[in-house]
C-alpha positions as a Markdown table, in Angstrom:
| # | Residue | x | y | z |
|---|---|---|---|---|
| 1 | Unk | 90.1 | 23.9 | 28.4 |
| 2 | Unk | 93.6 | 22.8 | 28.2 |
| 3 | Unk | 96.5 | 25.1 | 30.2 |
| 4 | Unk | 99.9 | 24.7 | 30.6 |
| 5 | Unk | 101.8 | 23.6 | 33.5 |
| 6 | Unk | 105.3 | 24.6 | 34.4 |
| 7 | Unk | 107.5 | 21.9 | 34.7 |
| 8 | Unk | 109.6 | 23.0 | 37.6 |
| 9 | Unk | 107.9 | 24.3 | 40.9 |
| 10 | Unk | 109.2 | 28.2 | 42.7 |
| 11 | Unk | 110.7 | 28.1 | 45.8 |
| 12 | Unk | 110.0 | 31.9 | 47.4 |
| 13 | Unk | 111.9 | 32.6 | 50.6 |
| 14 | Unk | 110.1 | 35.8 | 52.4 |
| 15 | Unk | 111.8 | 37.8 | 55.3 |
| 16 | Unk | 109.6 | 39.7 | 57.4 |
| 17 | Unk | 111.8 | 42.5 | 60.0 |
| 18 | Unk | 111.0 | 42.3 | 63.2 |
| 19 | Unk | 113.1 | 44.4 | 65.9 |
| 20 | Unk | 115.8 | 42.0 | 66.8 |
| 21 | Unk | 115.2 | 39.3 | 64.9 |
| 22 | Unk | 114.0 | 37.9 | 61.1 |
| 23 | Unk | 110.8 | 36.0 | 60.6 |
| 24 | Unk | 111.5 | 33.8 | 57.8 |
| 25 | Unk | 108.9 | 31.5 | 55.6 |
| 26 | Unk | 109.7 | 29.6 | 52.8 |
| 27 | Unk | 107.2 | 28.3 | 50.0 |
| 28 | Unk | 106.7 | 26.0 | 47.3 |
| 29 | Unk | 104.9 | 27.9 | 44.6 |
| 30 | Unk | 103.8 | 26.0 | 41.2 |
| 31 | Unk | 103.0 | 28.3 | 38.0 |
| 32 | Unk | 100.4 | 27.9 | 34.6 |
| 33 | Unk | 101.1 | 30.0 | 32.2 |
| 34 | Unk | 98.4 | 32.2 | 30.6 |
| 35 | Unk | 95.6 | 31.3 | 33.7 |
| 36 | Unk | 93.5 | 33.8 | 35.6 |
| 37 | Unk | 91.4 | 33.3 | 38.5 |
| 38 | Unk | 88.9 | 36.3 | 38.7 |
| 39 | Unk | 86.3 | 36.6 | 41.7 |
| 40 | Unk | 88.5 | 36.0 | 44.9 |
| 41 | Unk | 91.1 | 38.7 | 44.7 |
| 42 | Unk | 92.1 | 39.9 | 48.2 |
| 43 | Unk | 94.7 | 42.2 | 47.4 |
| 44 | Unk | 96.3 | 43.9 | 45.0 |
| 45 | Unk | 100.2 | 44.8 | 44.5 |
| 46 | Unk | 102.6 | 46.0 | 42.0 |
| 47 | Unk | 105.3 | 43.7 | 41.9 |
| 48 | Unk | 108.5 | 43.8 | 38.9 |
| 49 | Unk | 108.8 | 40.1 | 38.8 |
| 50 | Unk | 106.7 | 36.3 | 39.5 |
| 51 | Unk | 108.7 | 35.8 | 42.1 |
| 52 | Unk | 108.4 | 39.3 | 43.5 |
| 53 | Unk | 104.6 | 38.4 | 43.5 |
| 54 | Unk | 104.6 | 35.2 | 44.7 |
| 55 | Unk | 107.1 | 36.8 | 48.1 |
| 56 | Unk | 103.9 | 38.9 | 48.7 |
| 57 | Unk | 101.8 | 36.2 | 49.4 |
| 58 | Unk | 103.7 | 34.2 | 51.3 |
| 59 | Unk | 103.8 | 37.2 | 53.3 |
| 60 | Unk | 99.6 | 37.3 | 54.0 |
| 61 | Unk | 98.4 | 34.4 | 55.4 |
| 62 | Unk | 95.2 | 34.2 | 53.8 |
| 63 | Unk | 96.7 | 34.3 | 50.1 |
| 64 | Unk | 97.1 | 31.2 | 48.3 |
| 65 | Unk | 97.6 | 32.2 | 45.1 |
| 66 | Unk | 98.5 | 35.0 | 42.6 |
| 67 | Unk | 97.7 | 36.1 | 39.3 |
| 68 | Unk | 100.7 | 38.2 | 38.0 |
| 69 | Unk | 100.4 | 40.4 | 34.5 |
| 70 | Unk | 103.4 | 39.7 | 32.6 |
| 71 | Unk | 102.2 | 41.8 | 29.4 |
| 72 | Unk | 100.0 | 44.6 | 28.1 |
| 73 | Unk | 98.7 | 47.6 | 30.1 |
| 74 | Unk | 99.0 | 47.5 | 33.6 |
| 75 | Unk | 101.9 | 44.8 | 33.7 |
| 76 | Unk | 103.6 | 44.2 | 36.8 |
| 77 | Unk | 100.2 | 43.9 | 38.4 |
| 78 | Unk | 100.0 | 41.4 | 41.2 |
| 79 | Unk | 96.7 | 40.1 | 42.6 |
| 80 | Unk | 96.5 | 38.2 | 46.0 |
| 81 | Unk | 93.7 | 35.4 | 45.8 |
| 82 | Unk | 91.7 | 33.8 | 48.8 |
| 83 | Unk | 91.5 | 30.5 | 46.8 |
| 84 | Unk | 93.3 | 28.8 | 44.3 |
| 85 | Unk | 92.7 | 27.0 | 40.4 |
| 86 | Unk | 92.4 | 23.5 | 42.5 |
| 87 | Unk | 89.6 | 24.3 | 44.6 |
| 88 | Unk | 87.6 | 26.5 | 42.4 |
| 89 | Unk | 85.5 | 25.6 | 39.1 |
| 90 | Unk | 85.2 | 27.8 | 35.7 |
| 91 | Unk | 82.1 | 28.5 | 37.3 |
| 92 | Unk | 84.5 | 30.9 | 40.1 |
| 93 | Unk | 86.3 | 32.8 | 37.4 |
| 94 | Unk | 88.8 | 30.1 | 35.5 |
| 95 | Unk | 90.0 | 31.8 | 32.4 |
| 96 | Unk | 92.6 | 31.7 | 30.0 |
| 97 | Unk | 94.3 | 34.7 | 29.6 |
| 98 | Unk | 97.5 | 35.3 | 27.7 |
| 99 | Unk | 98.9 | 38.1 | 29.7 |
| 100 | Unk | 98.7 | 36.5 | 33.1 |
| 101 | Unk | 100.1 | 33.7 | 34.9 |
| 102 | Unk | 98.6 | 32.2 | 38.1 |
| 103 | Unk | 100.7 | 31.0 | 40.7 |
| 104 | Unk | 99.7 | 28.9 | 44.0 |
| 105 | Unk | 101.1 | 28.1 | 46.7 |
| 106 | Unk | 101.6 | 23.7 | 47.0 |
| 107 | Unk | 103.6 | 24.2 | 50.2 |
| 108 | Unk | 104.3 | 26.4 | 53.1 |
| 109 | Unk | 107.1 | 25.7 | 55.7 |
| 110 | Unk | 106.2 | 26.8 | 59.4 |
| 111 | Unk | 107.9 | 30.4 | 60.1 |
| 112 | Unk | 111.1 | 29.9 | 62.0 |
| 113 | Unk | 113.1 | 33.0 | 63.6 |
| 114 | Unk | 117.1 | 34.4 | 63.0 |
| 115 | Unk | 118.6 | 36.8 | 64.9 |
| 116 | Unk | 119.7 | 39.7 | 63.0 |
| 117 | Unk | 123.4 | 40.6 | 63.1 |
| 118 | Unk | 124.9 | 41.8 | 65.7 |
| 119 | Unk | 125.7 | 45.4 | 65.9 |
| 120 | Unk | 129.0 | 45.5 | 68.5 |
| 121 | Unk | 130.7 | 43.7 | 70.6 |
| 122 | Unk | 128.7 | 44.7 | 73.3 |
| 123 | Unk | 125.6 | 43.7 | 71.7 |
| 124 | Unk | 127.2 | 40.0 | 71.4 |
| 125 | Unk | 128.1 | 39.8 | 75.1 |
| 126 | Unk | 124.9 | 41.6 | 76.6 |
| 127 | Unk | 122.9 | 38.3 | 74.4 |
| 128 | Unk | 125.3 | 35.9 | 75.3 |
| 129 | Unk | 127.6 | 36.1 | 78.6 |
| 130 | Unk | 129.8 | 33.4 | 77.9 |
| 131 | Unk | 130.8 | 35.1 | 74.5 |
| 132 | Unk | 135.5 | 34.8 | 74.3 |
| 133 | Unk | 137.6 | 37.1 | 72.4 |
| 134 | Unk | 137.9 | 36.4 | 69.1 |
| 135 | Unk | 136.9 | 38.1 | 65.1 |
| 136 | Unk | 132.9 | 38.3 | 65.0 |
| 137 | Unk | 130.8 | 39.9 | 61.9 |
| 138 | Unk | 128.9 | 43.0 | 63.3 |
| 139 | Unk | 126.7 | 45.0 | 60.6 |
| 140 | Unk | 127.3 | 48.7 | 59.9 |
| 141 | Unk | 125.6 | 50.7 | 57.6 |
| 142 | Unk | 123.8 | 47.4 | 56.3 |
| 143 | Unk | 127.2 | 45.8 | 55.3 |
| 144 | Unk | 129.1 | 43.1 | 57.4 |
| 145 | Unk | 132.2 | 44.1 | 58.9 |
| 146 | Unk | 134.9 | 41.5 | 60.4 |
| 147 | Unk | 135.8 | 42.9 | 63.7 |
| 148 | Unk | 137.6 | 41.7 | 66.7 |
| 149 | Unk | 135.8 | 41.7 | 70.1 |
| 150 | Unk | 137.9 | 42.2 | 73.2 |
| 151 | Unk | 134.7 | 40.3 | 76.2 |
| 152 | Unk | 137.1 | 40.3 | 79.6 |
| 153 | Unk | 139.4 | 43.5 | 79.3 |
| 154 | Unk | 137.2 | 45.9 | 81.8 |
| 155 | Unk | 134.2 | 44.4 | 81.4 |
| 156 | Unk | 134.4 | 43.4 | 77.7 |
| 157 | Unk | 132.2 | 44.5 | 74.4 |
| 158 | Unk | 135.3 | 46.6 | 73.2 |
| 159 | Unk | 134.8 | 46.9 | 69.7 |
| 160 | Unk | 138.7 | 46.8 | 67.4 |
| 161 | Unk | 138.2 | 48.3 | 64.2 |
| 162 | Unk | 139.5 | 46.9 | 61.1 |
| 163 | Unk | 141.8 | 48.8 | 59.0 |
| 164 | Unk | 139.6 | 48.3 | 55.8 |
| 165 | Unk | 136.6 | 49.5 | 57.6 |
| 166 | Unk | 138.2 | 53.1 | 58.0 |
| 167 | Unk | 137.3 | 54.7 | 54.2 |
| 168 | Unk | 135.1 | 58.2 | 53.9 |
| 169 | Unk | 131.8 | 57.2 | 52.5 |
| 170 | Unk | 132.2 | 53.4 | 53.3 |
| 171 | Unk | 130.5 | 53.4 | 56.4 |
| 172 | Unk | 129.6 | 56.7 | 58.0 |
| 173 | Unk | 127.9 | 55.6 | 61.0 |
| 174 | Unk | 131.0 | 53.7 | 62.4 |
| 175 | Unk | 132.0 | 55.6 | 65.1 |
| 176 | Unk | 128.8 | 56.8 | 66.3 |
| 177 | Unk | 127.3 | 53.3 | 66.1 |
| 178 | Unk | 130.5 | 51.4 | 67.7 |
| 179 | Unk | 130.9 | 54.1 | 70.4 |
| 180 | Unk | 128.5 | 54.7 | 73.7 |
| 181 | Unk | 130.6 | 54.9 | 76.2 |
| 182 | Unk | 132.3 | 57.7 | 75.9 |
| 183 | Unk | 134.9 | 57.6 | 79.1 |
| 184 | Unk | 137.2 | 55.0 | 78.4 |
| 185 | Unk | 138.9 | 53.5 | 75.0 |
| 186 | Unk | 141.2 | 50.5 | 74.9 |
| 187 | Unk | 144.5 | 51.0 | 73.0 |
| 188 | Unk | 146.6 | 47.7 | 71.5 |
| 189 | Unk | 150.0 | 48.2 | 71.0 |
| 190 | Unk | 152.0 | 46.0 | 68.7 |
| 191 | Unk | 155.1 | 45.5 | 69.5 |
| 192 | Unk | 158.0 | 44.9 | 67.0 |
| 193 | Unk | 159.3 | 41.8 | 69.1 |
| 194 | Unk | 155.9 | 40.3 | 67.9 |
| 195 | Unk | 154.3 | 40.6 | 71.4 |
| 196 | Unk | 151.2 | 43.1 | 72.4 |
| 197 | Unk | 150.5 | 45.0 | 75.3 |
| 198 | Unk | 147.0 | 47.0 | 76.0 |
| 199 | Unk | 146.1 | 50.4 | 77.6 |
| 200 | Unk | 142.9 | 51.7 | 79.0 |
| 201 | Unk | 142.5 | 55.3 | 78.2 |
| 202 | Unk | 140.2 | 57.6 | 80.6 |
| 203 | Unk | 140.2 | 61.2 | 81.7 |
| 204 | Unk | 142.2 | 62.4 | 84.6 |
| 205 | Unk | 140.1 | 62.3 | 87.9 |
| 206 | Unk | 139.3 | 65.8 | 87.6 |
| 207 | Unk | 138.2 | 65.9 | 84.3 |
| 208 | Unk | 136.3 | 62.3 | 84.8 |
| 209 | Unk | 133.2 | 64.3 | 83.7 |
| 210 | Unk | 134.1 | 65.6 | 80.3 |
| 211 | Unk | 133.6 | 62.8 | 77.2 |
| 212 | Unk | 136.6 | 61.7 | 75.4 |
| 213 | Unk | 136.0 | 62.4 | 71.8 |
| 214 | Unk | 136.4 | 60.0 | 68.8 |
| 215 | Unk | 135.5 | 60.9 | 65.0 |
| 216 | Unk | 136.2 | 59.8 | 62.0 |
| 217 | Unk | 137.7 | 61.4 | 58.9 |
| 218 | Unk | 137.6 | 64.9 | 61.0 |
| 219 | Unk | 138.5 | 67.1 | 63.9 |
| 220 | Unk | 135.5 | 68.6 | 64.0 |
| 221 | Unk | 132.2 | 67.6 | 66.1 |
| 222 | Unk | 129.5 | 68.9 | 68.2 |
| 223 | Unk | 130.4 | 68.7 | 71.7 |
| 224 | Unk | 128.7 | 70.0 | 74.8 |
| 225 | Unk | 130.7 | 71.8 | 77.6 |
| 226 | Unk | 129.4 | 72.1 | 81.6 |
| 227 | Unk | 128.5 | 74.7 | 82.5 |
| 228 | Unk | 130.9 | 75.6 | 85.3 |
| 229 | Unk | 133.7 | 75.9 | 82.8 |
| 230 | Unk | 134.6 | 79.4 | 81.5 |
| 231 | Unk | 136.0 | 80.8 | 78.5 |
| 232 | Unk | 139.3 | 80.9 | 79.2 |
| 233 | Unk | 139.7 | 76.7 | 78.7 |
| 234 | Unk | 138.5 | 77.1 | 75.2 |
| 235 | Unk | 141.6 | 78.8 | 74.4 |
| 236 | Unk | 143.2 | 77.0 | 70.8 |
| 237 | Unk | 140.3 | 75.7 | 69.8 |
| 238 | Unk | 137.4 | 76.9 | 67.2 |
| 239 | Unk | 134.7 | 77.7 | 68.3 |
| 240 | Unk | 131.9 | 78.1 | 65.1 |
| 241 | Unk | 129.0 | 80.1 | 67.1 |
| 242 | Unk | 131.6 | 82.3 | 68.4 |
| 243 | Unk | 130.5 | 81.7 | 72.4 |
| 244 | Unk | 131.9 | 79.9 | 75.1 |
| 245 | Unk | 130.1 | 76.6 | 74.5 |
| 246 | Unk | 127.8 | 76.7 | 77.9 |
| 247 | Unk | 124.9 | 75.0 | 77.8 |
| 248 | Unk | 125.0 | 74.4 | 74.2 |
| 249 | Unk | 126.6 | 72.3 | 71.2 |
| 250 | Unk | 129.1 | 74.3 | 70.0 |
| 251 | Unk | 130.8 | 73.6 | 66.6 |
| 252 | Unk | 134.2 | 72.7 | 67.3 |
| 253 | Unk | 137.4 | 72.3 | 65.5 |
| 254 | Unk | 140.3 | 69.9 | 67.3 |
| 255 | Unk | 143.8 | 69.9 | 66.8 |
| 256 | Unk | 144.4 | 68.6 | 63.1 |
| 257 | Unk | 146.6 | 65.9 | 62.6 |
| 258 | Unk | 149.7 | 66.1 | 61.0 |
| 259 | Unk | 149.0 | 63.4 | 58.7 |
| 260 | Unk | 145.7 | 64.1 | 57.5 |
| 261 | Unk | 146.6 | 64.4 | 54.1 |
| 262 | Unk | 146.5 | 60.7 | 54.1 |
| 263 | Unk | 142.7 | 61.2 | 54.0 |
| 264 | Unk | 140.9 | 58.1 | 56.2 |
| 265 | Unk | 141.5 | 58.1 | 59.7 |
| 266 | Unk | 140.1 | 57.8 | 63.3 |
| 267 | Unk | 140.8 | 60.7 | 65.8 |
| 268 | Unk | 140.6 | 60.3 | 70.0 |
| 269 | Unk | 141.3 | 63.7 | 72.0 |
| 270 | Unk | 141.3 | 63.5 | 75.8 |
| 271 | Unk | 141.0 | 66.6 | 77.9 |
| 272 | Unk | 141.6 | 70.3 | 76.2 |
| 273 | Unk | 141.5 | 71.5 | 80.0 |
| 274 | Unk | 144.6 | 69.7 | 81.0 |
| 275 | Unk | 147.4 | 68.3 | 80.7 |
| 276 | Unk | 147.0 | 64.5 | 80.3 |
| 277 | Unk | 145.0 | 61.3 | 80.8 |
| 278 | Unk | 145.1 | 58.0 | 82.7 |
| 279 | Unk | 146.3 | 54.9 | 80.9 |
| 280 | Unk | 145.7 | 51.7 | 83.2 |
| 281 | Unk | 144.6 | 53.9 | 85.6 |
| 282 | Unk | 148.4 | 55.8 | 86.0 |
| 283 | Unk | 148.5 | 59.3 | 85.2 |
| 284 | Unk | 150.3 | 60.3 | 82.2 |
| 285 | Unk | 151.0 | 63.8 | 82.2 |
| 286 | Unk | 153.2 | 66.9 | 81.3 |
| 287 | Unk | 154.3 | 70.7 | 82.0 |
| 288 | Unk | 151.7 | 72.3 | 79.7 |
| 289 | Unk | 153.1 | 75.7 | 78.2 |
| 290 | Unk | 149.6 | 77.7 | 77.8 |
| 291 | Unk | 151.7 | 79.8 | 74.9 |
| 292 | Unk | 151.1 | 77.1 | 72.5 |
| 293 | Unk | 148.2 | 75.9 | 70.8 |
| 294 | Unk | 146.0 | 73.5 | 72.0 |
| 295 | Unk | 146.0 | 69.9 | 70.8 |
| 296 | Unk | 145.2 | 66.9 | 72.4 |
| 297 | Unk | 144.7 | 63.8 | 70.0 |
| 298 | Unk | 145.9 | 60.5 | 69.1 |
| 299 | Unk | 145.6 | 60.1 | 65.0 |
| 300 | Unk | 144.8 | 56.0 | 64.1 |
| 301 | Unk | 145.5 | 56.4 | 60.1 |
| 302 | Unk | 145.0 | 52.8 | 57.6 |
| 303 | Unk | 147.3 | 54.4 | 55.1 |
| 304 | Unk | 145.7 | 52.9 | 52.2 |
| 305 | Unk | 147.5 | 54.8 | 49.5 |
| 306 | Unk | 151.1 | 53.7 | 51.8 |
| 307 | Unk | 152.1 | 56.9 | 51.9 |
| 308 | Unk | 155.3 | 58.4 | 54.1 |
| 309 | Unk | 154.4 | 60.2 | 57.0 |
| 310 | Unk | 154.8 | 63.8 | 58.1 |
| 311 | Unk | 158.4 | 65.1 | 58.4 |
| 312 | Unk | 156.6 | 67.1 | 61.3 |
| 313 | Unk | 159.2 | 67.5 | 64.0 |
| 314 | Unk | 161.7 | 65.1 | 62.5 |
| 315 | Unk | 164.5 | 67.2 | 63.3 |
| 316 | Unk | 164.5 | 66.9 | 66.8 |
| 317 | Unk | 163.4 | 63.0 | 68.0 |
| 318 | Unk | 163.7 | 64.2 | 71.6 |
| 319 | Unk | 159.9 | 62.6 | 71.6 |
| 320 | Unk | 160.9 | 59.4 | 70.7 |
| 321 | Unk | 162.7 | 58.4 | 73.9 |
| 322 | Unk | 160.9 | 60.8 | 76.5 |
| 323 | Unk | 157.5 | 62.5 | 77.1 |
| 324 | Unk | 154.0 | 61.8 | 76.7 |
| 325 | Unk | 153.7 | 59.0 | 73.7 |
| 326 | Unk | 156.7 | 57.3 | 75.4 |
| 327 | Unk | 154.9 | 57.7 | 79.1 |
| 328 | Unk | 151.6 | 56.1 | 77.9 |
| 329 | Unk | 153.5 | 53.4 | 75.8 |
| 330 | Unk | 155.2 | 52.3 | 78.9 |
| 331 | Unk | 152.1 | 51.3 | 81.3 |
| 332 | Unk | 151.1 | 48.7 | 78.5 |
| 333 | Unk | 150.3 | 45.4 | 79.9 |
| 334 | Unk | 150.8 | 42.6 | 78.0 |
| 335 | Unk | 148.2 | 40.9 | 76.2 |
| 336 | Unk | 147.6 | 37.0 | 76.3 |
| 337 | Unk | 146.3 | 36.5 | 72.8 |
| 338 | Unk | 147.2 | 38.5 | 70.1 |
| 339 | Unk | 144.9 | 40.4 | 67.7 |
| 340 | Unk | 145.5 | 40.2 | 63.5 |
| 341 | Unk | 148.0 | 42.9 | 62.2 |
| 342 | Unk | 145.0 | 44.2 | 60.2 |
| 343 | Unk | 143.7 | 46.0 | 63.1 |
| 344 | Unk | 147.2 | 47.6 | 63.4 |
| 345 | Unk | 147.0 | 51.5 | 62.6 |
| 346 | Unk | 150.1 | 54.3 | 62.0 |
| 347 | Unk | 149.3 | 55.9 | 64.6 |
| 348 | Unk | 150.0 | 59.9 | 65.4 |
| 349 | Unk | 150.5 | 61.3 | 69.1 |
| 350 | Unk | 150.5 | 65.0 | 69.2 |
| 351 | Unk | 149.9 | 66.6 | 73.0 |
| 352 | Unk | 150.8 | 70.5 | 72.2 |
| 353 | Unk | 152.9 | 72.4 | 74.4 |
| 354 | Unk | 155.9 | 70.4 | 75.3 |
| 355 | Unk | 154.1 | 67.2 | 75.5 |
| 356 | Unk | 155.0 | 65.3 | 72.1 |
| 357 | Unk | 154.8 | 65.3 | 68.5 |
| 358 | Unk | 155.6 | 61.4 | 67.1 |
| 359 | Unk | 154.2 | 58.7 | 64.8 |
| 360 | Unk | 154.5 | 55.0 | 65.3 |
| 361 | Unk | 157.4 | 54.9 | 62.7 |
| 362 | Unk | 159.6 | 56.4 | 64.4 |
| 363 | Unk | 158.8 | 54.5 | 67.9 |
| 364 | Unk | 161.7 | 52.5 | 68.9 |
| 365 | Unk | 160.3 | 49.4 | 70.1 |
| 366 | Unk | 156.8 | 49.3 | 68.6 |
| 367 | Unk | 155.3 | 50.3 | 65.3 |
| 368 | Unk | 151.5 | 50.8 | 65.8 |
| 369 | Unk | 148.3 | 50.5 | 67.4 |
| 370 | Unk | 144.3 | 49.3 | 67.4 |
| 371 | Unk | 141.7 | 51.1 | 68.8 |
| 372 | Unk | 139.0 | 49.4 | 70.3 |
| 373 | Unk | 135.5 | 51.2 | 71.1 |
| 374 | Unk | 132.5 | 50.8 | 73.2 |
């Protein structure tokens, strides 16, 4: 009986997840058309296309064929076969059959393993301890992202987010994959003589407890209070279950930037309960007036759509030579190797209450700033 041989041979490449790493196998597969081998089926699939098929063998190690239905009823269907045309006999089950093709397996290279991307920069330096500073491909929400990895600022793995990774609906696990550590971010500052300086924000000593809190495309989150605090320090914010937040998750609604119309943007508050936080460990504070309501936030906006900025407080720029934006600015330390000006953000400072209102174009000696997480 004759049958007919495909001239060119299938090369099937099959990933099989494992946590932390990819098991990979490749195969040379060779095809004749309109070939069945009945009588040593192992298992059966449903597979869209040959080489769909053939992937599910090289995935079982006792398969070393297939017979794949490429018309009639029931196409699509893939059988897995113990045995192959080459070691059986008509006698096993040969046929010809002109809605299936039988493929087997000629060659099998041994498995070998890749690491699966990483997911942060602290996932690069925890596997490797030697890792510098430097632009490293992290995956988020199954999509590669170019970031920059800051490894010997306190401790290293701080994550800086690119400006193109900041879009609602791109990737919506961002923040809450990139950020674990929720007492400290590090601030870049680009400076407009070309230099950068960093800052290392934490909460003041005695609100070292309480999380600093970083969304993305909102001011809203769950967020969980001690119990020791009291209504009274939940005064200016929302509060969506209408308690005091004690022993529970709370709804709540932040200060809203002034900028939000420009509709992608990262958001860090510090303390509601006082009146600052620590930048390089120095306190940056100010005389908070209670009458006015509460906001504590710095705004980190791409500006895709390169649109002008709030007018908000534009006719008084008492905040762009004095108070708390100005304060933290000054206890930058300069950075020895500079980061890509596409991690560079307009950035908003707003601390209610006489503390400031400002955006980074109106800053005198610097025009943005990176955030970097961890």
């Amino acid at each position: 009986m004759a049958v007919l041989l495909s001239i060119c041979a299938l090369i099937f490449i099959s990933q099989i997840t494992q946590p932390g790493d990819c098991s990979i196998e490749q195969a040379i597969i060779r095809k004749r058309k309109h070939t069945y081998l009945a009588n040593h089926v192992i298992q059966t699939k449903q597979a869209e296309t040959e080489s769909d098929c053939g992937r599910h063998c090289v995935r079982v190690g006792s398969c070393l064929s297939v017979n794949y239905k490429t018309s009639g009823i029931g196409k699509g269907l893939c059988e897995l076969n113990s045995e192959t045309l080459q070691d059986t006999s008509d006698a096993d089950g040969s046929v010809h059959n002109p809605e299936f093709n039988h493929l087997y397996i000629i060659k099998k290279k041994p498995l070998q393993k890749m690491s699966l991307p990483p997911i942060s920069c602290q996932d690069i330096l925890t596997k490797s301890a030697g890792a510098t500073n430097g632009l490293y491909n992290i995956s988020v929400d199954n999509k590669l992202v170019t970031v920059y990895c800051e490894m010997v600022l306190h401790g290293g793995g701080f994550t800086f987010i690119p400006k193109s990774a900041v879009k609602n609906g791109t990737l919506p696990n961002l923040v809450s994959q990139l950020f674990t550590n929720h007492s400290e971010v590090l601030l870049y500052i680009q400076k407009k003589d070309g230099s950068q300086t960093y800052t290392h924000i934490q909460q003041l000593k005695e609100q070292s407890e309480t999380p600093l809190v970083v969304l993305q495309n909102t001011n809203s989150a769950n967020y969980w209070f001690p119990s020791s605090l009291h209504c009274d320090y939940f005064y200016g914010i929302t509060i969506d279950d209408g308690g005091c937040g004690v022993n529970g998750e709370p709804g709540l609604t932040y200060g809203s930037p002034a900028n939000s119309f420009m509709g992608d943007y990262l958001y860090l508050s510090t303390s509601i309960y006082t009146d600052g936080f620590l930048s390089n460990n120095m306190e940056v504070k100010y005389n908070y007036h209670r009458t006015f309501s509460t906001g504590r936030l710095f705004a980190f906006f791409p500006n895709h759509r390169e649109q002008n900025p709030s007018t908000q407080h534009n006719h008084d720029l008492v905040y762009e030579t004095q108070g708390v934006a100005v304060d933290w600015r000054n206890t930058g330390m300069v950075l020895a190797e500079r980061i890509p000006g596409n991690f560079f953000y307009l950035t908003e400072v707003h601390y209610s209450g006489n503390g400031c209102y400002t955006s980074s174009d109106r800053w005198i000696e610097a025009n943005g700033t990176a955030i970097g997480l961890r």
